[in-house]
C-alpha positions as protocol buffer text, in pm:
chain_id: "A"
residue {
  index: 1
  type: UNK
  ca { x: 1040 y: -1557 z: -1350 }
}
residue {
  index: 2
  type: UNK
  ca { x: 1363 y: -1678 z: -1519 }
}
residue {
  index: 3
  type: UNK
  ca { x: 1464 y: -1318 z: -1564 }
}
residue {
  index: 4
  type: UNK
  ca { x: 1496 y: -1288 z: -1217 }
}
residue {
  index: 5
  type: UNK
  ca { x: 1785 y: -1388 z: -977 }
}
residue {
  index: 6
  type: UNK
  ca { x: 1739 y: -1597 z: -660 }
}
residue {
  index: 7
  type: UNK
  ca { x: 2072 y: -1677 z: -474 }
}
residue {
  index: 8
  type: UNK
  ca { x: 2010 y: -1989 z: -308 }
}
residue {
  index: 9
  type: UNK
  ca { x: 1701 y: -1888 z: -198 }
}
residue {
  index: 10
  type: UNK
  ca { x: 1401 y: -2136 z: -103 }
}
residue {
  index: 11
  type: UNK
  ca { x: 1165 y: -1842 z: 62 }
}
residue {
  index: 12
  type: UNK
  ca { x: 1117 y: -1552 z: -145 }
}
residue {
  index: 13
  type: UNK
  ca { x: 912 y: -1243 z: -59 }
}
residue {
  index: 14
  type: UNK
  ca { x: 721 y: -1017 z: -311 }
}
residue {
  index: 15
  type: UNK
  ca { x: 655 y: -680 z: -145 }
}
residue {
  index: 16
  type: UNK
  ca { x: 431 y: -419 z: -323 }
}
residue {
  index: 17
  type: UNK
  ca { x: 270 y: -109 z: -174 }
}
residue {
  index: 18
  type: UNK
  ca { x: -78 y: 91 z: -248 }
}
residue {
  index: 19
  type: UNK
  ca { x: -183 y: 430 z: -151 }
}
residue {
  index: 20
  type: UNK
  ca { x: 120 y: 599 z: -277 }
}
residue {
  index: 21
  type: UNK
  ca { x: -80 y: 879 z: -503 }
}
residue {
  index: 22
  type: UNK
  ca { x: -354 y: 923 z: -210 }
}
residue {
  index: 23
  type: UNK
  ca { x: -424 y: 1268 z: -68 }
}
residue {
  index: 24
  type: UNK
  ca { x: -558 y: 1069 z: 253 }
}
residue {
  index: 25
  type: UNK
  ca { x: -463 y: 762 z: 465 }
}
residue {
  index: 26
  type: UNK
  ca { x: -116 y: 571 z: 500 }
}
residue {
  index: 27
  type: UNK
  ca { x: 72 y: 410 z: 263 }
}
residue {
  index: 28
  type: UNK
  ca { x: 47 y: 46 z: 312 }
}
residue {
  index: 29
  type: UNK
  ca { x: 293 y: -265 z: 190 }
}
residue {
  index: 30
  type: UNK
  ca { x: 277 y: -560 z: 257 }
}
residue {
  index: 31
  type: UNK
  ca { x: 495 y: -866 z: 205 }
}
residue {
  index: 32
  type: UNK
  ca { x: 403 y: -1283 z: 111 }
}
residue {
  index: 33
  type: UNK
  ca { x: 624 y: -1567 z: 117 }
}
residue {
  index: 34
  type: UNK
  ca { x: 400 y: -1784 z: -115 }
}
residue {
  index: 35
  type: UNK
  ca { x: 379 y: -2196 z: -7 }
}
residue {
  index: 36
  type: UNK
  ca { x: 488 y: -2355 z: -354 }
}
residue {
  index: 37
  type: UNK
  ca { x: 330 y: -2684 z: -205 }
}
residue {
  index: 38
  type: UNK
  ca { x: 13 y: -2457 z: -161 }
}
residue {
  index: 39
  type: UNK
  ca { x: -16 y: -2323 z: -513 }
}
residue {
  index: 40
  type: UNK
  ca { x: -309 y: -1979 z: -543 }
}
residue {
  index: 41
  type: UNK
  ca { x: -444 y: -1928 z: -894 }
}
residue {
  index: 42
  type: UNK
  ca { x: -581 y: -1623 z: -1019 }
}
residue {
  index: 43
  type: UNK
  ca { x: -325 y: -1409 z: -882 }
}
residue {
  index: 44
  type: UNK
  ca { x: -260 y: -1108 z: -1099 }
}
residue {
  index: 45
  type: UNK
  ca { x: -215 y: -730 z: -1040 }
}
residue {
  index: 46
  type: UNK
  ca { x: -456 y: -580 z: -763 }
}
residue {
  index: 47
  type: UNK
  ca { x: -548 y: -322 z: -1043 }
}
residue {
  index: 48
  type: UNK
  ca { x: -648 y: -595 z: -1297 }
}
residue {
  index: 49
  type: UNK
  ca { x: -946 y: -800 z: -1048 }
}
residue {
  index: 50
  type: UNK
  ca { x: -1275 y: -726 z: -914 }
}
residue {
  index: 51
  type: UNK
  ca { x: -1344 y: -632 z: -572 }
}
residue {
  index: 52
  type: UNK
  ca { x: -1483 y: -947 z: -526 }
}
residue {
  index: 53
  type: UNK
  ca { x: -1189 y: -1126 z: -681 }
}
residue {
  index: 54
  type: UNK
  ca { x: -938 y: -930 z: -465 }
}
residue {
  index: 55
  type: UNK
  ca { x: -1102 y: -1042 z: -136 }
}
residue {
  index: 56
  type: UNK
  ca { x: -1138 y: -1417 z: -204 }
}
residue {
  index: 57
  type: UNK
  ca { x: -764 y: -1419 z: -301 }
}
residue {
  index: 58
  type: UNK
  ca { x: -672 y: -1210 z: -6 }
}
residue {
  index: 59
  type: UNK
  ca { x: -864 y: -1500 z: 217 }
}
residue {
  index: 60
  type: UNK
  ca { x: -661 y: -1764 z: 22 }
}
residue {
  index: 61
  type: UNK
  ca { x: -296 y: -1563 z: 41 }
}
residue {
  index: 62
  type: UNK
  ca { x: -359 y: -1528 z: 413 }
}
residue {
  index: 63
  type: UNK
  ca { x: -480 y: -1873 z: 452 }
}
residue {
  index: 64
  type: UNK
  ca { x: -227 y: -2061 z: 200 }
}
residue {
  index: 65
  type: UNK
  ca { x: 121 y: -1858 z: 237 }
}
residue {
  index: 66
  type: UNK
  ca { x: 416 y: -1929 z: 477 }
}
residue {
  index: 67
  type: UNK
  ca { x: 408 y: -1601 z: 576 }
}
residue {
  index: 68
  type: UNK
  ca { x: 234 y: -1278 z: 526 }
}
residue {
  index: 69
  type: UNK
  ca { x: 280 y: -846 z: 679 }
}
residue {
  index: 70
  type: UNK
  ca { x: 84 y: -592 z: 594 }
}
residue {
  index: 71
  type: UNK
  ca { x: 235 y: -239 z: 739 }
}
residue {
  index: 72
  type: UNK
  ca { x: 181 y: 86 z: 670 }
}
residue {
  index: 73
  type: UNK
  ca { x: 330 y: 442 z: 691 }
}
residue {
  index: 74
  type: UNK
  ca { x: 98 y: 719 z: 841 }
}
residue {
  index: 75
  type: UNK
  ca { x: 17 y: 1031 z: 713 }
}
residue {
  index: 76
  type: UNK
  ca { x: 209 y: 1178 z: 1019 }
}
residue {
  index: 77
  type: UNK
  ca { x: 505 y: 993 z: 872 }
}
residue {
  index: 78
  type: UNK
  ca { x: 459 y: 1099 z: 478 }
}
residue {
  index: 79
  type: UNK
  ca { x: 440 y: 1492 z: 555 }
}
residue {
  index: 80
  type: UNK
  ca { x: 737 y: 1432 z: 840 }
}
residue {
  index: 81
  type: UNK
  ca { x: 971 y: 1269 z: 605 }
}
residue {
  index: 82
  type: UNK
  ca { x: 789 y: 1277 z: 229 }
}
residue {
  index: 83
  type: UNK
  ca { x: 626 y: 1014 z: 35 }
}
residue {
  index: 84
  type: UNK
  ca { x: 924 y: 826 z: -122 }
}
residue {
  index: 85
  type: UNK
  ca { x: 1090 y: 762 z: 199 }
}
residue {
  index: 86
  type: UNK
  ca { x: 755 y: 697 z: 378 }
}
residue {
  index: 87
  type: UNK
  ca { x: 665 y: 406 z: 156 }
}
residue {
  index: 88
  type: UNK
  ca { x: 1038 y: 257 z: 178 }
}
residue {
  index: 89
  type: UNK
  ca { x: 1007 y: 288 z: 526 }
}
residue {
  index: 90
  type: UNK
  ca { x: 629 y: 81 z: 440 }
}
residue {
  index: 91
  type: UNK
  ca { x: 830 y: -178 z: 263 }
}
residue {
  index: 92
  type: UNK
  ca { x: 1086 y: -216 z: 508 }
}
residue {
  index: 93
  type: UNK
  ca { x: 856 y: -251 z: 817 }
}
residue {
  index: 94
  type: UNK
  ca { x: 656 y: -543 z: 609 }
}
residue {
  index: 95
  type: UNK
  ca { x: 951 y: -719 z: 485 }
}
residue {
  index: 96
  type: UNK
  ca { x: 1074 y: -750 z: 872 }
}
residue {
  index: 97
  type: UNK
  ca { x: 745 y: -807 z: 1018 }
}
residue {
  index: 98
  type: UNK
  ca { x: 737 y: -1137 z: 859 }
}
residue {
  index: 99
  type: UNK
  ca { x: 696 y: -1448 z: 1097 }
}
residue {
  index: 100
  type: UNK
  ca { x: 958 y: -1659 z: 853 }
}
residue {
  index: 101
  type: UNK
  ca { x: 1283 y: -1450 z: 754 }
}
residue {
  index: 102
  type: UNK
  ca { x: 1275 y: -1504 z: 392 }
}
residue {
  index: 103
  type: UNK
  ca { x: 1578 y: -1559 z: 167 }
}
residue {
  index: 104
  type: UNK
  ca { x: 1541 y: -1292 z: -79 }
}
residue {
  index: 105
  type: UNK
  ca { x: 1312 y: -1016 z: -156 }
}
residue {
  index: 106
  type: UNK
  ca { x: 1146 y: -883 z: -470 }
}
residue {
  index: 107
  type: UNK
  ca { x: 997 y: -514 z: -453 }
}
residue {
  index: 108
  type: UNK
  ca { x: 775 y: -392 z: -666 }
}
residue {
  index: 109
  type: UNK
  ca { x: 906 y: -86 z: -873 }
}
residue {
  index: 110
  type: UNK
  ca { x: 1251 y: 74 z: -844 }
}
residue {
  index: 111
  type: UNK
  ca { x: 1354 y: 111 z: -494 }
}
residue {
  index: 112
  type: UNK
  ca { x: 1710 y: 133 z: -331 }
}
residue {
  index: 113
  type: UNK
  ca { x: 1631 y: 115 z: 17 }
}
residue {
  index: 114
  type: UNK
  ca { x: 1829 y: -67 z: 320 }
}
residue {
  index: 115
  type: UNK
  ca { x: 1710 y: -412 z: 437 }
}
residue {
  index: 116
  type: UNK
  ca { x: 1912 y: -692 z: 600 }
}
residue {
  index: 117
  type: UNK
  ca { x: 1847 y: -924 z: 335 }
}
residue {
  index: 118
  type: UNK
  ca { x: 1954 y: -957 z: -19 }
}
residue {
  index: 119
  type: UNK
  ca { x: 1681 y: -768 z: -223 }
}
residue {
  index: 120
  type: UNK
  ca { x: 1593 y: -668 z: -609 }
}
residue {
  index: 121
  type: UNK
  ca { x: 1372 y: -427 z: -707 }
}
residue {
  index: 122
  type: UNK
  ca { x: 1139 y: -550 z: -1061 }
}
residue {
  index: 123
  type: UNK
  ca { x: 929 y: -288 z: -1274 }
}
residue {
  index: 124
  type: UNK
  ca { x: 627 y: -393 z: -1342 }
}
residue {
  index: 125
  type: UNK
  ca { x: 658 y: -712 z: -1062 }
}
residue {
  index: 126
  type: UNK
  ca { x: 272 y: -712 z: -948 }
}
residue {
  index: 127
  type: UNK
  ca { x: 227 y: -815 z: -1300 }
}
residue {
  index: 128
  type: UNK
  ca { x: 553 y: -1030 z: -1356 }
}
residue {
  index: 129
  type: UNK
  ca { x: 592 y: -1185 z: -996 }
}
residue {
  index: 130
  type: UNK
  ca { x: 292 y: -1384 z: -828 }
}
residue {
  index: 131
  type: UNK
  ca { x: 476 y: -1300 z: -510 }
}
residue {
  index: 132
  type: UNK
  ca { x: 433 y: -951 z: -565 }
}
residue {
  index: 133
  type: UNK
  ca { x: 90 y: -1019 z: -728 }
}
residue {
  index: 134
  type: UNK
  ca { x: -3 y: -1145 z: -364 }
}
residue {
  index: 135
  type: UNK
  ca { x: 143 y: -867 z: -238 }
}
residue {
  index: 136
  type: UNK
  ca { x: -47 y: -634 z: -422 }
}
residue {
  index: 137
  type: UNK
  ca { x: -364 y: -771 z: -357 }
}
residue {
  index: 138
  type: UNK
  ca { x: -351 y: -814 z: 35 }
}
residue {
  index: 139
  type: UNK
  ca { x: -195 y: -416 z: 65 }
}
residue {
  index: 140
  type: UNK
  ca { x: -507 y: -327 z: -197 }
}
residue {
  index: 141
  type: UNK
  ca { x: -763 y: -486 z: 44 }
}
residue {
  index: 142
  type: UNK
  ca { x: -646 y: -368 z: 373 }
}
residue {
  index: 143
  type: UNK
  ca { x: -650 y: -7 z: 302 }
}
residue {
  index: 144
  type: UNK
  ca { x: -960 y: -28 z: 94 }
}
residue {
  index: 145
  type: UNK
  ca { x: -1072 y: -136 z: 416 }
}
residue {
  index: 146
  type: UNK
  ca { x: -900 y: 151 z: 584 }
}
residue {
  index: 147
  type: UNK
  ca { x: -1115 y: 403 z: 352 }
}
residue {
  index: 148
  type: UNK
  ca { x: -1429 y: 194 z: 434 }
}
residue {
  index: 149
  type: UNK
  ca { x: -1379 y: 263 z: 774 }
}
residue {
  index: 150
  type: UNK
  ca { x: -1276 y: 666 z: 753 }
}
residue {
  index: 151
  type: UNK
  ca { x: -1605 y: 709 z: 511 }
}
residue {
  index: 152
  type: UNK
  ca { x: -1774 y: 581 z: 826 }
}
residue {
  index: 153
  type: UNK
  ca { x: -1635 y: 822 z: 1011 }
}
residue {
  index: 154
  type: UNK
  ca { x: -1680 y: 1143 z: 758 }
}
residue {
  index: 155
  type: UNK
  ca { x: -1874 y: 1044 z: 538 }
}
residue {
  index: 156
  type: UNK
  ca { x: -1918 y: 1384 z: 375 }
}
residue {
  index: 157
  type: UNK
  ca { x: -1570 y: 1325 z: 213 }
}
residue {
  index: 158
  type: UNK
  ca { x: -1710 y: 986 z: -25 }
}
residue {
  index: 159
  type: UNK
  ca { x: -1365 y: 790 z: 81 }
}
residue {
  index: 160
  type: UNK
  ca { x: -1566 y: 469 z: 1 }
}
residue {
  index: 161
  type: UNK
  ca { x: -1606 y: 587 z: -361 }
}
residue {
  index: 162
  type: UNK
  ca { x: -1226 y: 733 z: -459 }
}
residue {
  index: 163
  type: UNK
  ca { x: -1029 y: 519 z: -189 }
}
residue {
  index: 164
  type: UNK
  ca { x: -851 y: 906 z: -105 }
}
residue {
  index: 165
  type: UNK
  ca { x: -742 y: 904 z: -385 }
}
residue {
  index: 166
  type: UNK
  ca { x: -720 y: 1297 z: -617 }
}
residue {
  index: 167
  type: UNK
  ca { x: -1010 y: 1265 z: -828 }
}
residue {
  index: 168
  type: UNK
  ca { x: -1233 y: 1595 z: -876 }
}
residue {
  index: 169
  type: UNK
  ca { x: -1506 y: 1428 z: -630 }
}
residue {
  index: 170
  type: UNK
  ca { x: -1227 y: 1433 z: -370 }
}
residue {
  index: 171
  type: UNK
  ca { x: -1120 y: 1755 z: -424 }
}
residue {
  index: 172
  type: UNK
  ca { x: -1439 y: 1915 z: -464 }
}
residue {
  index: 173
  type: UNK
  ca { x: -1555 y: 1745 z: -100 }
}
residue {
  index: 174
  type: UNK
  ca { x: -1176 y: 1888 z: 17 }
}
residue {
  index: 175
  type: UNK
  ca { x: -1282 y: 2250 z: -89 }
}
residue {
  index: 176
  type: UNK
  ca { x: -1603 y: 2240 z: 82 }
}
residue {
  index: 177
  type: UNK
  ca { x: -1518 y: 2098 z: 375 }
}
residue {
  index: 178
  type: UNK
  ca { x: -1159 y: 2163 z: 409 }
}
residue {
  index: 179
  type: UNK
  ca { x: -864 y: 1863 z: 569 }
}
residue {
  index: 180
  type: UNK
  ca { x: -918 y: 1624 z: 820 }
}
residue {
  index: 181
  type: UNK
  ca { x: -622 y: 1483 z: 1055 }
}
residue {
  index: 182
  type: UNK
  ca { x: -593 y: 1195 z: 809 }
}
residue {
  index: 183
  type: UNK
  ca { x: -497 y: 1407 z: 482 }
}
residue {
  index: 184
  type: UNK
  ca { x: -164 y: 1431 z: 391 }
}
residue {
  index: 185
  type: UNK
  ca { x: -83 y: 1836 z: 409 }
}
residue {
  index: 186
  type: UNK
  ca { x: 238 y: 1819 z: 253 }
}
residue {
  index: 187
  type: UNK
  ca { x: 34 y: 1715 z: -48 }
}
residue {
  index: 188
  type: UNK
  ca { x: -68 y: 2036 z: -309 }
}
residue {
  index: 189
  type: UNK
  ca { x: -387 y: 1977 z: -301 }
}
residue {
  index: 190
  type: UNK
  ca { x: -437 y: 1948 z: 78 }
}
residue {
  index: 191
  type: UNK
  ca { x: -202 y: 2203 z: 103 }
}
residue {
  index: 192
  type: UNK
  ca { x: -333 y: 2515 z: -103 }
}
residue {
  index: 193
  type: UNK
  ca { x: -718 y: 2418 z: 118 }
}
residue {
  index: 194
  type: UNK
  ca { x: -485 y: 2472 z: 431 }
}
residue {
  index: 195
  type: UNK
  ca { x: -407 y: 2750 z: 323 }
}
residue {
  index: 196
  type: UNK
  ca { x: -680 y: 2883 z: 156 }
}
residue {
  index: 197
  type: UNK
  ca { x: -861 y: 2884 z: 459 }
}
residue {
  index: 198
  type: UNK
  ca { x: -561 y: 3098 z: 642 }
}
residue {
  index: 199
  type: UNK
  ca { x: -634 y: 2892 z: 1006 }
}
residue {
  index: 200
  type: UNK
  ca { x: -479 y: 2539 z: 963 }
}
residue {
  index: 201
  type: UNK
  ca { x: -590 y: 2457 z: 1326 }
}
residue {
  index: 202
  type: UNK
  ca { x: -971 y: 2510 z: 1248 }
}
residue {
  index: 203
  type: UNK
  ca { x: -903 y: 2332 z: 904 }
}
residue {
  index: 204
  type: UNK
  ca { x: -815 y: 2002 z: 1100 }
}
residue {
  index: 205
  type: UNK
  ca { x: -1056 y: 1756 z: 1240 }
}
């Protein structure tokens, strides 16, 4: 944390975003102002905890923090404007979506994006940061539960099982059953079924 510059700053945000590899689904960030009067321990990396883990920390960062914004960027947005800019424009509605402006801001990754308030971007921060540790966990959790919800919906696709994420089970259900309104077409994957099937209008559900 030392490593790390904090100009005067008594509320810091970490900001971290999930769902940027995903064929399906938003990208969603989301930003904490940790209470240091309200201390959370366990936090770590979404990546590195249990389901179960993530969802009694997420309960304790929305319960314990100062303030906490989840946002996302649709898959409307992503093919409209592309991935990168999508999730800065993720980041940037969570960061101002918080309830208490915060002083500073700590982003997860390398990002050069425009925000009102004096920012730093740290590699590796869900692992270095607990502020973007939170982060990272309460972004995991909601669109986990975004997936949970879409499997509901088509559950021919297995969302539940590979979040929307590319892995051969995805993209074997893609080929078989071609996109849905929620895929991202601008991504290959999606893209060559659209095509494939030479009618994009009977491809989407």
């Amino acid at each position: 944390m030392d490593n790390f510059i904090y100009p005067n700053a008594s509320k810091i945000a970490g900001v971290d975003e999930v769902g940027r590899g995903a064929l399906v689904g938003a990208v969603v960030a989301a930003a904490v102002i940790l209470d240091p009067d309200n201390p959370i321990v366990g936090l770590a990396d979404s990546k590195m905890l249990t389901e179960k883990k993530r969802l009694e920390l997420n309960y304790q960062i929305k319960n314990k923090a100062i303030a906490w914004s989840i946002a996302r960027a649709e898959s409307t947005e992503i093919d409209e404007m592309n991935i990168s800019y999508a999730t800065m424009l993720a980041i940037k509605r969570a960061v101002l979506n918080l309830k208490t402006v915060p002083d500073f801001v700590l982003i997860d990754g390398n990002y050069n994006l425009t925000l009102p308030i004096p920012y730093q971007s740290v590699i590796k921060g869900d692992i270095l940061v607990k502020e973007i540790s939170a982060a990272s966990i309460i972004a995991k959790v909601s669109r986990d539960f975004d997936m949970y919800e879409l499997d509901k919906k088509f559950p021919q696709y297995g969302f539940a099982k590979h979040k929307g994420y590319p892995t051969n089970l995805h993209k074997n259900k893609l080929l078989q059953y071609g996109a849905i309104s929620h895929h991202r077409c601008s991504f290959k994957p999606v893209r060559n079924v659209i095509i494939k099937t030479k009618n994009y209008s009977t491809t989407i559900i």
